[in-house]
C-alpha positions in Angstrom: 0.0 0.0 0.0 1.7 3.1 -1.3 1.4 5.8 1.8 1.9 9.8 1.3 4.8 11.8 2.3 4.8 11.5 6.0 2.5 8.9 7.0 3.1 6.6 9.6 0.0 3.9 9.1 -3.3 3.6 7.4 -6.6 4.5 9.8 -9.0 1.8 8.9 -11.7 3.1 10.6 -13.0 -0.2 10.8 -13.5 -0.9 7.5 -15.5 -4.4 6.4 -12.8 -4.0 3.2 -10.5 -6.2 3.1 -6.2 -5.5 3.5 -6.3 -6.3 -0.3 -9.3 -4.2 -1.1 -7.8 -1.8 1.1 -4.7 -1.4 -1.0 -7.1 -1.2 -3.9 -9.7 1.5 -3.5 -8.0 3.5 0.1 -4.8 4.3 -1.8 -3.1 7.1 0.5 -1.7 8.5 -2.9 -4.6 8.4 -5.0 -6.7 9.7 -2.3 -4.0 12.9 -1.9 -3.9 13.1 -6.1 -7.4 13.5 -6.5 -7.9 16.2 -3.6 -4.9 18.0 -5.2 -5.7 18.0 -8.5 -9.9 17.9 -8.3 -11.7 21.5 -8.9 -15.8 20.3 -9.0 -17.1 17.9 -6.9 -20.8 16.3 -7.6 -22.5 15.1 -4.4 -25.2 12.7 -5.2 -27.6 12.7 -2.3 -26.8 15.9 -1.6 -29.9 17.0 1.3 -30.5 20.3 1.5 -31.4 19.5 5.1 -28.5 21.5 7.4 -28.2 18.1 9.7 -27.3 15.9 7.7 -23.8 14.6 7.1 -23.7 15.6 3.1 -25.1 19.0 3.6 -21.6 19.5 6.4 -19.1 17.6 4.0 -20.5 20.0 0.9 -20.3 23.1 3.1 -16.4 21.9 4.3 -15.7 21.6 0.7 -16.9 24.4 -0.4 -15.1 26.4 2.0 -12.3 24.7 0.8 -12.6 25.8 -2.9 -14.2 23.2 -4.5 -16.8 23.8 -6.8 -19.8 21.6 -5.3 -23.1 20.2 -7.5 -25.6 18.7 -5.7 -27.3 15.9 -7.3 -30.7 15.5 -6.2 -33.7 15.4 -7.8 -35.9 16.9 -4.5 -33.9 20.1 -4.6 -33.6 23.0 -6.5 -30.9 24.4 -5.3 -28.3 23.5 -2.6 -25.6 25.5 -1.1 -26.3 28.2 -3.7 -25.9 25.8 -6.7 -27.9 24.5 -9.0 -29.2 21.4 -8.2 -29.2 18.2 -10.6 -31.6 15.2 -10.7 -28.6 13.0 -11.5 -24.9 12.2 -12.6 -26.4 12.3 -16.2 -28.1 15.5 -16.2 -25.1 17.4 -15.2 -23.8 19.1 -18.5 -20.4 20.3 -17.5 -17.2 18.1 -16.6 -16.9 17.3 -12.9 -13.8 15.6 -11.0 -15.0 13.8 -8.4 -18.7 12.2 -8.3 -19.0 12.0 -4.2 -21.7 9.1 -3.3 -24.3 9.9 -0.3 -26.6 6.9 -1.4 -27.1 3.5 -0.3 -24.7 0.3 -1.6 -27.7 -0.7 -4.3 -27.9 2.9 -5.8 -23.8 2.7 -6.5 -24.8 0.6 -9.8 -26.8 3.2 -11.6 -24.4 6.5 -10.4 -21.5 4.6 -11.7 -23.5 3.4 -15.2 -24.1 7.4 -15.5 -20.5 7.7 -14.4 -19.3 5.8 -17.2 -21.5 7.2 -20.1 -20.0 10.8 -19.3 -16.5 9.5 -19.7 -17.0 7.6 -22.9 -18.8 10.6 -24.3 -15.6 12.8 -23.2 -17.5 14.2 -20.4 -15.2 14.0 -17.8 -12.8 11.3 -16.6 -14.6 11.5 -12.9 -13.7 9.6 -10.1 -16.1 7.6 -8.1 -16.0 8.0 -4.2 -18.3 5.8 -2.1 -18.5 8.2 1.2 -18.1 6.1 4.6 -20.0 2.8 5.1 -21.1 2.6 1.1 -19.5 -0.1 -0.4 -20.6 -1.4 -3.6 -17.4 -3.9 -4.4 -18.9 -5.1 -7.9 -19.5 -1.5 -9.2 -16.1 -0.2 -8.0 -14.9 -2.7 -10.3 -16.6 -1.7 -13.0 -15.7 1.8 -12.4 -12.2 0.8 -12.4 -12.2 -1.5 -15.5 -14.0 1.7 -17.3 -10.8 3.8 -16.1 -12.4 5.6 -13.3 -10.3 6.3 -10.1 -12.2 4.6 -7.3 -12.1 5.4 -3.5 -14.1 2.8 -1.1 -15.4 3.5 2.3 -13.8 7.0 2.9 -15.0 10.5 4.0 -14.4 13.2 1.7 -13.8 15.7 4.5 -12.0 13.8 6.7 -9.5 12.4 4.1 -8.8 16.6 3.2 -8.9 17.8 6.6 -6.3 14.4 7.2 -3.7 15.7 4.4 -4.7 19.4 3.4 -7.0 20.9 6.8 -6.2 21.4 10.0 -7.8 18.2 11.5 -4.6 17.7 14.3 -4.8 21.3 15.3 -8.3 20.2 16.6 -7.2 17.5 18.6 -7.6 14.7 15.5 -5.0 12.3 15.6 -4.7 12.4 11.6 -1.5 9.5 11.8 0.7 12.0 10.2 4.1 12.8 12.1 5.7 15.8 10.9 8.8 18.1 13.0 7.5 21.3 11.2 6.7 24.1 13.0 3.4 26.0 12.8 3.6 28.8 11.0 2.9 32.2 13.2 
């Protein structure tokens, strides 16, 4: 398992995937590539409800820079963006497509997925957030080309390697002897 400048170990978080699927769709580096080089980010099951877990990871994001598009077809707009009924609709090239949907819904986000990039779309990424794992669709994605990231947060993966997540008390696995800038 390749790990990024500076890491000392992998944080599971108990994942159900196995070490092998670990190595596979948790990649340290491609996680790291993706949050460097990514601009838009489509959330599909984006709620507009405040509460809820998507609507804090889009807001993080956002703050972050990212360009966010909710996908969901209940909402109008989200966040102060247009809102999308799904990954097909969206008519504009996106980085990362960002899954807040149950395992059985993964199949028809990454069909869409796929149809954008063989229509020169977009060469998106496919990230199943926390808990959502859909094993035979990641590997579909991946035979298709996409970059695929199992299991993980969003927000917690760029407030690990990019935020501020230790100087909250986070213990992100990352050892580093620099000093905090004053």
């Amino acid at each position: 398992m390749g790990f990024g400048s500076g890491v000392s170990c992998a944080v599971s978080l108990n994942t159900s995937l196995t070490p092998d699927q670990r190595a596979r769709y948790q990649d340290v580096a491609q996680i790291n590539h993706l949050l460097e080089t990514s601009k838009t980010i489509a959330l599909v099951g984006l709620s507009s409800d405040r509460q809820k877990a998507s609507y804090f990871v889009a807001g993080y994001l956002q703050d972050e820079g990212y360009r966010i598009v909710p996908v969901n077809p209940k909402a109008d707009i989200i966040l102060g963006e247009k809102a999308y009924p799904d990954v097909a609709s969206i008519p504009f090239a996106v980085d990362i497509i960002d899954i807040f949907r149950p395992p059985q819904d993964v199949d028809e986000i990454v069909n869409q997925a796929i149809a954008r990039r063989q229509k020169g779309i977009d060469s998106a990424a496919i990230w199943m957030q926390l808990r959502i794992i859909n094993l035979l669709a990641a590997e579909r994605a991946q035979a298709a080309g996409l970059t695929v990231i199992i299991d993980k947060c969003v927000k917690m993966e760029h407030g690990r390697y990019h935020g501020g997540l230790h100087f909250a008390g986070m213990n992100t696995e990352i050892i580093s002897a620099r000093k905090r800038k004053r």
